[in-house]
N, C-alpha and C positions, 0 to 999 in steps of 0.2 A: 252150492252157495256162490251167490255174485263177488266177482272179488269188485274191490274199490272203485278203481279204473272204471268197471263197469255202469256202479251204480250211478258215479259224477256223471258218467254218458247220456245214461237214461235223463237225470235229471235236466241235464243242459237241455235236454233234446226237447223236452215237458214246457223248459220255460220258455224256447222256441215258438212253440206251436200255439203256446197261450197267447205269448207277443203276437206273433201273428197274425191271431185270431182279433185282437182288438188293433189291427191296423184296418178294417174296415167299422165302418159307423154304426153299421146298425148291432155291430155284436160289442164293438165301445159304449153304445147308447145303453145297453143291456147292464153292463157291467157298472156303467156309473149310475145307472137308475136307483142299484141297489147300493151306489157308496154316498148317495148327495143325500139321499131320502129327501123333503121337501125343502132342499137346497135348491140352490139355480146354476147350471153350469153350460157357458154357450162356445162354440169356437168359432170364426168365420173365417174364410180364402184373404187371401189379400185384396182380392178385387171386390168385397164387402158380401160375398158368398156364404151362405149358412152351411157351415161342415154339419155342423151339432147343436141342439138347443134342446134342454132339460128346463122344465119351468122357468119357462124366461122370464114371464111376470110376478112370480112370488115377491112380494115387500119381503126383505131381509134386511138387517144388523148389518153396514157394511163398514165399520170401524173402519181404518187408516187408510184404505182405496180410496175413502174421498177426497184426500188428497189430489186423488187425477182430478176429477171436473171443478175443486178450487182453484189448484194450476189451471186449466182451461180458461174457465173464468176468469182470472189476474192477467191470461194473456190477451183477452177478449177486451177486457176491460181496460189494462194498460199499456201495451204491449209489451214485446218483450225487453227490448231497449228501455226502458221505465228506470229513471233512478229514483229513489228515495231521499227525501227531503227532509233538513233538523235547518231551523231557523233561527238567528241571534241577532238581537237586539240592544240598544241602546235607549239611556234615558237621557236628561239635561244632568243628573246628577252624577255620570259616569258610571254606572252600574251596566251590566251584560248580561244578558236573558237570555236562555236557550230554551228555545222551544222545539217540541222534540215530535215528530208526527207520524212514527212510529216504524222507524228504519230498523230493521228488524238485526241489519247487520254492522251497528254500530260499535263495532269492537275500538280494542287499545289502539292500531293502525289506523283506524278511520278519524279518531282522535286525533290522534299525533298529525295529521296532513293538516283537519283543519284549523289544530294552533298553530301551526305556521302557516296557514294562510293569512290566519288573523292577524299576524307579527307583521308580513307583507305589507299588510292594507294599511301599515302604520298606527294598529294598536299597541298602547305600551302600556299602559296604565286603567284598572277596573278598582271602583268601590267594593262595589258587592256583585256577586255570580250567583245569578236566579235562575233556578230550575222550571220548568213548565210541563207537566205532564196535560195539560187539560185539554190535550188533542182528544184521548179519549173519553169516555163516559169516564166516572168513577167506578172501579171495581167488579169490570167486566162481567157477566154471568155467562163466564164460560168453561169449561170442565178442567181441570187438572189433575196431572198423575201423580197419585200420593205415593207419600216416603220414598222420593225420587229426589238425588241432586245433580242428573244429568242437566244441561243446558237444553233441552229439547222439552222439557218436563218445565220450564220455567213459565211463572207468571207473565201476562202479555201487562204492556204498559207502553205508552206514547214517547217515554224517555226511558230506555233501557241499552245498558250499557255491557256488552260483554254476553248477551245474552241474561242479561238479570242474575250473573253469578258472579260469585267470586271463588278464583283457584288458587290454594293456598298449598306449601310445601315445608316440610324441614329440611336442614343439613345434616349432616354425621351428627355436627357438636351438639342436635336440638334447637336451634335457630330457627325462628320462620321466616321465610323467603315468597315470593312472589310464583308460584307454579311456572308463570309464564314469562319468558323474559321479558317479551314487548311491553307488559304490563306491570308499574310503580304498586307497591305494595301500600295501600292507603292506609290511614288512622284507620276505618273502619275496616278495612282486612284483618289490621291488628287488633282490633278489639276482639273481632271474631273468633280469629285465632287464638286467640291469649284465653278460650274457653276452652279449648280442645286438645287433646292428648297428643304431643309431637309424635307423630307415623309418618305415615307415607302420603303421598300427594291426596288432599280433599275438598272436593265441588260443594262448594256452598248458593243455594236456592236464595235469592234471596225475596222472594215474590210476597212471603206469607204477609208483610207489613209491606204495602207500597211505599213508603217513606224510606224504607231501608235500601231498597235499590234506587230513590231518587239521590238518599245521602252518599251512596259510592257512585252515582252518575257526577255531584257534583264535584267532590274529592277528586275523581281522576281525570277529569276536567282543569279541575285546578293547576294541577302536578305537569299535565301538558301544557297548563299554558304560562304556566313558567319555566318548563323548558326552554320555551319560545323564546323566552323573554321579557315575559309580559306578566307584571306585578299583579297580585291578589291582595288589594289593602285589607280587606274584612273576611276572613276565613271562614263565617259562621254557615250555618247553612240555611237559605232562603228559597222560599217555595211559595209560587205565585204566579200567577195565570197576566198574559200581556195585554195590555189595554192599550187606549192611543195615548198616552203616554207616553209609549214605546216608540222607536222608528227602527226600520228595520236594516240592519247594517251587512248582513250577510246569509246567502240564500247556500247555506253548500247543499249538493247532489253526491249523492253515493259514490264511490268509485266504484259497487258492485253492479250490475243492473238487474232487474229482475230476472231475466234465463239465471244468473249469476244464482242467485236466491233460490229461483225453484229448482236448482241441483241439490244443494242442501236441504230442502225440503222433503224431494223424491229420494233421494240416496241414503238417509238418515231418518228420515221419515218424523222430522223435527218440529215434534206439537206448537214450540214456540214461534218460528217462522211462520207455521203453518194460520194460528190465531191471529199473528201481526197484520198478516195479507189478509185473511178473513173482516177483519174491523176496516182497513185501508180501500178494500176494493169498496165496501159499502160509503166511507166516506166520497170514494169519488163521484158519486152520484149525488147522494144526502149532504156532502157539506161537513164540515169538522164542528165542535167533536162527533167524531165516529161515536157509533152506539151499535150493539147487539142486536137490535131490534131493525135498525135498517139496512145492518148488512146482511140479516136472513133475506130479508126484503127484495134485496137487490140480487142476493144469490139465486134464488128462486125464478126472479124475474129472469135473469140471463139462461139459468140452466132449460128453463123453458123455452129459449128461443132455442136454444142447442137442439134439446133434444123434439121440439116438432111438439105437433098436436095434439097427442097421445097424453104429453105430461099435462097438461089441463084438465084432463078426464079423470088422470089419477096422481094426484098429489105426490103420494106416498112411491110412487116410482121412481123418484130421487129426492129424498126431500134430505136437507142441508140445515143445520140451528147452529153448528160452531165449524169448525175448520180442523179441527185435529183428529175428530173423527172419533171420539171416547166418549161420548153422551150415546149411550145405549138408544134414545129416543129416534134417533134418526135413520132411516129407511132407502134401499136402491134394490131395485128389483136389476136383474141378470142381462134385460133387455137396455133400460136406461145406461145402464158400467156398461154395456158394449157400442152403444152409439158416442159414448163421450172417446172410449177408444179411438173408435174411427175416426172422432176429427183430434184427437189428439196425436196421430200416429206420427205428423209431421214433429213430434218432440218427444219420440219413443224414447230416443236415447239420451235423456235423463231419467229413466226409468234405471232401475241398480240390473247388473246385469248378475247371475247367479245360475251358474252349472249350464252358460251357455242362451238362457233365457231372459230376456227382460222380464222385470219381478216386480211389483209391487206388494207388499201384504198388506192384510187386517188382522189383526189379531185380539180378542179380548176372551175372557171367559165364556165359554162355549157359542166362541165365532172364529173361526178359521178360515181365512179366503185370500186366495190369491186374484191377481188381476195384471194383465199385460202383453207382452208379444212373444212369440214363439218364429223365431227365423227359420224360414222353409230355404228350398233352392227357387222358389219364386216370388220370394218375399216375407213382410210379415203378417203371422196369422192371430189376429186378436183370441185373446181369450179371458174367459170370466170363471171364477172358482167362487160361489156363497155360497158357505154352509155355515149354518148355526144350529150346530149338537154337538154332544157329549164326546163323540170319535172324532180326531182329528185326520181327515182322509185325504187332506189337501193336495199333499205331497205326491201319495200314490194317485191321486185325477190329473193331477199336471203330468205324468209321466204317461199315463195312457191316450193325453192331447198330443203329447212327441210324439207317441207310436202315430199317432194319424196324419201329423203334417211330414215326419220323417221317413 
């Protein structure tokens, strides 16, 4: 009988010789033949060299990977430096209009700078504080992840504040507080709250009713900008789109800039970002309001210049309807994800890195795919993982791409 000792020996030595064996291509190409099934998985050299390619033209389900060629796109289209614009207005009868055009990271902090810039400029005194969302269409037609109160999961809109959420907390005593410090706990925080069982810290979505995240867009507006200094005579809440009427009293720019943005987008894989620059890049072509319909438009147009002649012949080799990558409807074959690689390689690294690898996923009900760079000792080696079926075999085909560039 083997003692113990022995048998770990044998084994070690087994899984040796396996590794081994799929450190060259042709006996890797074997092995993931049998794990992709009519999935598509490619690797290439750093100097744009084909290690591996398994169905590279299959149309596949490539959920949250699209994220890469929408960043592409945002960086094509805007560059990276690109701030994000919310614009506020004035009338003869002392009212303040913000119009909002769809800054994806207009948090409590981004607030607070620009009511004291306003304070600056020698505002003291507003009638009424009018919201404007009509940067975008009405009621976007684009996908959302249900029974989700992540801020990633939130509804896109032209004025959103905080992410379209609201983070609420208690104390010991049962009290509700503000989750966040940076951020005043509005009437509507509290109303919200005042529905809900005192626990522990809770993300409120507040997308379902577009008026409910334009009413805590205005509220915490308010709160900043009498911090500042700067009186709110009419508290009520008003909602109205800018006409010339209006003159325009202050242009702010982001403090983030778009690299800034598509970190959170890649690292977090944040649907909501990901929508806001989807509608945004199409307005820059098409003109405000942004609409769905012309930023597939504009998507398409551009990823066709990316990806060459090919994608002309066939649509469905990348084809793009929203940005976050959850509309089932939408298609990238193995060959399209790996040319957007190559020219995205210059901004690998906002890719999440994970057990050593740049990572991107997709993930939805039986779609599993990875996509991104694998660090060699001569660089990096792109790679593509699509598979949509029942096994999730992602994990073990990315590990058998190590064995090849390692």
């Amino acid at each position: 009988m083997k003692s113990a000792a022995t048998v770990l020996h044998s084994l070690a030595l087994s899984l040796l010789i396996v590794s081994s064996a799929l450190t060259s291509p042709a006996a890797a190409q074997d092995r993931l033949t049998t794990l992709v099934g009519n999935g598509s998985v490619m690797l290439h050299t750093p100097n744009g060299g084909e290690l591996l390619s398994i169905n590279p033209d299959n149309s596949l389900i490539p959920a949250s990977l699209l994220k890469i060629p929408l960043a592409q796109v945002s960086l094509n289209t805007l560059s990276e430096d690109y701030r994000f614009e919310t614009h506020f207005y004035r009338n003869s009868d002392g009212d303040l209009l913000i119009r909002g055009l769809g800054d994806p990271f207009l948090v409590s902090e981004e607030i607070g700078r620009i009511a004291d810039v306003l304070a600056e400029r020698g505002l003291e005194q507003i009638q009424r504080l009018v919201v404007d969302d009509s940067g975008f269409e009405p009621n976007p037609d684009l996908p959302l992840e249900q029974k989700s109160s992540q801020p990633y999961a939130a509804r896109s809109s032209a004025l959103a504040v905080n992410f379209n959420t609201v983070n609420l907390a208690w104390t010991a005593e049962g009290s509700l507080i503000s989750a966040e410090s940076q951020t005043p706990l509005t009437p509507l925080a509290r109303k919200l709250g005042d529905q809900l069982s005192p626990g522990n810290t809770q993300r409120i979505n507040l997308g379902e009713d577009p008026i409910i995240g334009l009413q805590q867009a205005a509220q915490l507006f308010q709160l900043f900008l009498q911090k500042s200094g700067i009186t709110v005579s009419d508290e009520n809440f008003y909602h109205e789109a800018v006409t010339d009427e209006w003159t325009l009293l202050y242009r702010h720019s982001s403090s983030r800039s778009l690299r800034e943005n598509l970190d959170g987008l890649l690292r977090y894989s944040n649907n909501f970002i990901a929508n806001q620059l989807f509608l945004i890049v199409g307005a820059q072509s098409s003109g405000y309001p942004a609409t769905v319909e012309a930023s597939r438009a504009v998507l398409q147009q551009q990823l066709a210049s990316l990806y060459g002649e090919d994608f002309g012949r066939d649509p469905q080799s990348l084809l793009m309807l929203e940005g976050s990558g959850l509309s089932r409807a939408q298609r990238s074959s193995g060959a399209a994800m790996m040319r957007i690689l190559e020219i995205f390689k210059p901004y690998a690294d906002l890719l999440p890195e994970v057990d050593g690898v740049l990572r991107k996923s997709g993930t939805l009900t039986g779609v599993y795919n990875f996509a991104g760079y694998i660090p060699g000792p001569d660089g990096l080696y792109p790679y593509v993982i699509l598979t949509n079926q029942a096994s999730n075999n992602r994990a073990e085909i990315l590990r058998i791409l190590r064995n090849l560039v390692e």
